[in-house]
C-alpha positions as CSV (number, residue, x, y, z in Angstrom):
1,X,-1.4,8.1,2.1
2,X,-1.0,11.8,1.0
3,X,0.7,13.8,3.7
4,X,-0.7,16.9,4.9
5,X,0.1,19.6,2.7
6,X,0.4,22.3,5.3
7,X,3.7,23.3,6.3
8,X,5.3,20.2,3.6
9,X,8.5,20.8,2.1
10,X,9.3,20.7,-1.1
11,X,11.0,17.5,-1.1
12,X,7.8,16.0,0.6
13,X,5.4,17.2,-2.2
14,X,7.9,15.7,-4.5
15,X,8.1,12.5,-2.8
16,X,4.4,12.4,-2.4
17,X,3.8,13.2,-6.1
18,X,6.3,10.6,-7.6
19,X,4.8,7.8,-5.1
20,X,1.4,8.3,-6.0
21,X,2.4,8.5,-9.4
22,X,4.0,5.4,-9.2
23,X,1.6,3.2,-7.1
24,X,-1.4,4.7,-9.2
25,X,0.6,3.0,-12.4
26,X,1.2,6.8,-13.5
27,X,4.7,5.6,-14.1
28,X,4.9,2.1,-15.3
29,X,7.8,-0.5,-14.0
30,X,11.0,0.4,-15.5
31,X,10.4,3.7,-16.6
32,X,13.2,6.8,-16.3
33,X,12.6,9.1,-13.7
34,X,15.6,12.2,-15.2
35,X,16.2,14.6,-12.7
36,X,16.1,17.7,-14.9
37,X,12.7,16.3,-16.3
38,X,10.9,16.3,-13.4
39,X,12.0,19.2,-11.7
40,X,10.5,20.9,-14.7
41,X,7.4,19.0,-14.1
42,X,7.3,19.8,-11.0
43,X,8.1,23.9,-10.9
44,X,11.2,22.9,-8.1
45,X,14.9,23.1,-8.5
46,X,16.9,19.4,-8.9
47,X,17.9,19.3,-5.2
48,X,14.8,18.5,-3.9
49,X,13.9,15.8,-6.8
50,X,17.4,14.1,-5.7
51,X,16.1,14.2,-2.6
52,X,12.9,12.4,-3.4
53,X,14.3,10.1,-5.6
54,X,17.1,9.1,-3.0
55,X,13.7,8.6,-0.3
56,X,11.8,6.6,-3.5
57,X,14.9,4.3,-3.3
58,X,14.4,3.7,0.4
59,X,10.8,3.0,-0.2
60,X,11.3,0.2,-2.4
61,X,9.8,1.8,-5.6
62,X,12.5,3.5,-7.5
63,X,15.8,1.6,-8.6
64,X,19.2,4.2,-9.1
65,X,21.2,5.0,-12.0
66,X,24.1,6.4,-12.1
67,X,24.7,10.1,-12.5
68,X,21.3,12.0,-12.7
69,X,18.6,9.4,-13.0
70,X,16.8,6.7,-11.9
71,X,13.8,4.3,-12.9
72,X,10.4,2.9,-11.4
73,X,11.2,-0.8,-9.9
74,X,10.3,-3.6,-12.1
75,X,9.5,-6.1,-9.2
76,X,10.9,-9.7,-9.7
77,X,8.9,-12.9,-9.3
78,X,11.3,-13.6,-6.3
79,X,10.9,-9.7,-5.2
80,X,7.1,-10.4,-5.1
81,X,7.2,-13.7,-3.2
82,X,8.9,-12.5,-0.6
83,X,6.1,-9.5,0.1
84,X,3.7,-12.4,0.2
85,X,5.7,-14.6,2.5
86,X,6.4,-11.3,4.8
87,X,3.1,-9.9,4.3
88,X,1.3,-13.5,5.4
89,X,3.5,-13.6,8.6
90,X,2.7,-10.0,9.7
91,X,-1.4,-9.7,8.6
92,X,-2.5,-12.4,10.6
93,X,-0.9,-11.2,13.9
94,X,-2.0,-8.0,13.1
95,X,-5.7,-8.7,12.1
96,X,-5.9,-11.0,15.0
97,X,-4.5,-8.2,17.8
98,X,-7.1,-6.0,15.7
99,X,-9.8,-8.2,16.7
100,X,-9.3,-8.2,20.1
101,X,-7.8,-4.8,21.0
102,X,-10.4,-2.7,18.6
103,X,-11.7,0.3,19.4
104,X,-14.9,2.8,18.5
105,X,-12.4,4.8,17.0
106,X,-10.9,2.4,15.3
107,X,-13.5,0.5,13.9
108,X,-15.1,3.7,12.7
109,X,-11.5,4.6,10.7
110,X,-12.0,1.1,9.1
111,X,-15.4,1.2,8.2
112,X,-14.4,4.8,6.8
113,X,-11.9,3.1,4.4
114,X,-14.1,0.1,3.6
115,X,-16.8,2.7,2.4
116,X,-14.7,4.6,0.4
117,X,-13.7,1.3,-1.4
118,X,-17.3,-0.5,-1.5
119,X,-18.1,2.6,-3.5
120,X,-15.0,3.3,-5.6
121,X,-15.4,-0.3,-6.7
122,X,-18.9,-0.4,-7.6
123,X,-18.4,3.1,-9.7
124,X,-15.4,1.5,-11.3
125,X,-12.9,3.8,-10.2
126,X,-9.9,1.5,-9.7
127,X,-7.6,4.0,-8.0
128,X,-9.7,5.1,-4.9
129,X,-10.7,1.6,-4.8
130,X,-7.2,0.8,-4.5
131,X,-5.9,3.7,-2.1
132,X,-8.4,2.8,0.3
133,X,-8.4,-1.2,0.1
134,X,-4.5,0.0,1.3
135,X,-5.9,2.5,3.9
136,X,-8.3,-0.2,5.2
137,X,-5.4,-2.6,5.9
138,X,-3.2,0.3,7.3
139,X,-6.0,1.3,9.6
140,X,-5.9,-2.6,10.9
141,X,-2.7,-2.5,11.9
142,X,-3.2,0.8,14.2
143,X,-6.4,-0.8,15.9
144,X,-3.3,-4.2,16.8
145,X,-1.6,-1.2,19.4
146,X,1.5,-2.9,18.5
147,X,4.6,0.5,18.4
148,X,7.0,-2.5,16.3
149,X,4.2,-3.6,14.3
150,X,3.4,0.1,13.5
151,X,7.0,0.6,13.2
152,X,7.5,-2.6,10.4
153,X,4.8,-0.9,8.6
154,X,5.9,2.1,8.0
155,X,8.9,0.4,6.8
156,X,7.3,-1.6,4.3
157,X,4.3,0.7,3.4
158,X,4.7,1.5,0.1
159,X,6.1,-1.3,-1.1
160,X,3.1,-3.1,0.2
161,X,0.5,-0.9,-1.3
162,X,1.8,-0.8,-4.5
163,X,1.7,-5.1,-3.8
164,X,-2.3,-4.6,-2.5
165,X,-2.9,-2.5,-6.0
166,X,-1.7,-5.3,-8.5
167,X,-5.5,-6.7,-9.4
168,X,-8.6,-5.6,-11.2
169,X,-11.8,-7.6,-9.0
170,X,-12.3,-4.4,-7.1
171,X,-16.0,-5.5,-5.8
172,X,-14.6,-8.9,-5.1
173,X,-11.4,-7.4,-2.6
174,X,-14.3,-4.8,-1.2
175,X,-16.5,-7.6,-0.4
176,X,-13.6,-9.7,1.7
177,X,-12.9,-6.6,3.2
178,X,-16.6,-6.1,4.4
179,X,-16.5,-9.8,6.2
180,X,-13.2,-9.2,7.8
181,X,-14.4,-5.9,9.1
182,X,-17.8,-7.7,10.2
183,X,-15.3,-10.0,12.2
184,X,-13.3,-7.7,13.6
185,X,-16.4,-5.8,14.9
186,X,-17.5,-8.6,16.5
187,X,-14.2,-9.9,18.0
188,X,-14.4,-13.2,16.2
189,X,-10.5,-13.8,16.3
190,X,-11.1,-17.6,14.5
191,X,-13.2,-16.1,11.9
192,X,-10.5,-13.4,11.5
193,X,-7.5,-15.8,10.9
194,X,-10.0,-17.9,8.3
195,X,-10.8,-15.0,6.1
196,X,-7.6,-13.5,5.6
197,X,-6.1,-16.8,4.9
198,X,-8.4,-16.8,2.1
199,X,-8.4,-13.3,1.4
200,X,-4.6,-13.5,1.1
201,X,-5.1,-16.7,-1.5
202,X,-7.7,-15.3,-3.6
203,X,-5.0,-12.0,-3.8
204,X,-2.4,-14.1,-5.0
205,X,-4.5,-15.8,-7.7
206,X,-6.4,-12.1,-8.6
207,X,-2.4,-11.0,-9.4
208,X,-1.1,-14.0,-10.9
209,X,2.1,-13.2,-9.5
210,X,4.4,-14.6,-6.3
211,X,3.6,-18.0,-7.6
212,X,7.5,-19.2,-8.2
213,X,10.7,-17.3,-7.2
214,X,13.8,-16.8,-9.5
């Protein structure tokens, strides 16, 4: 998810920094994010922080305060049930248009991801695992060739990694992802829709969260 760091503004490294931070569990839920703090942190002036934290806000991960501070979302139980209910209605048109729109290109970006997590996980290093259990999903919705689907997840990306992150069965997630890739690969659209049915239900019962609203 890291942007390219040639040519990035300051504003963009700070953005980048504070969302990794936060997705990585750097900066726990409800924590204070003090302009003046982190621009010290960071070796930048406060305008570009603002900046970031106003972008933060957009993303879904950073709550405002008034005046000159801000703190990392603390996602509800009714927050967190409706990712799942938007994130069920979008992965299974998008897994199935992967499976039967796939390309050699494509296939290889996925497999790239599902390495990089099949060995994070079995080394026990939770946060690659996690980064590219998200990249793996993000590189299924490219292979769909849908521009609005494409578009709807860029909306919703980081709100939706930081949603993919909440577990600890790292080898468990790897190993769903290596039979829906298998699937894709092999353009098995019913096979597709059964796994990540499950994959989705097993996720909800790994984070123990989403189960009730309010």
């Amino acid at each position: 998810m890291a942007a390219e760091q040639g040519g990035e503004s300051e504003t963009g490294r700070v953005v980048r920094a504070l969302r990794d931070e936060i997705l990585d569990g750097v900066r726990e839920p409800g924590s204070k994010l003090v302009e003046r703090d982190l621009a010290a942190d960071l070796g930048v002036s406060r305008v570009p922080v603002r900046d970031a934290l106003k972008a933060l806000v957009a993303e879904g991960l950073v709550t405002p305060r008034p005046r000159t501070w801000a703190v990392v979302r603390e996602f509800t139980a009714s927050d967190i049930a409706d990712l799942q209910e938007v994130r069920a209605a979008l992965e299974v048109l998008t897994f199935k248009l992967a499976a039967t729109r796939h390309s050699r290109a494509g296939l290889d970006r996925l497999r790239a991801a599902l390495d990089e997590e099949t060995a994070a996980a079995a080394a026990g290093d939770a946060v690659t695992a996690r980064r590219a259990a998200a990249d793996f999903h993000e590189a299924v919705t490219a292979m769909a060739g849908n521009e609005l689907l494409n578009e709807l997840e860029l909306t919703l990306r980081s709100r939706m990694r930081w949603l993919l992150g909440q577990h600890n069965d790292l080898e468990r997630v790897a190993g769903e992802h290596r039979e829906l890739y298998e699937a894709i690969a092999r353009r098995d659209v019913d096979a597709v829709e059964t796994l990540l049915m499950e994959h989705m239900e097993s996720g909800r019962h790994l984070r123990g969260l989403g189960r009730e609203r309010g």
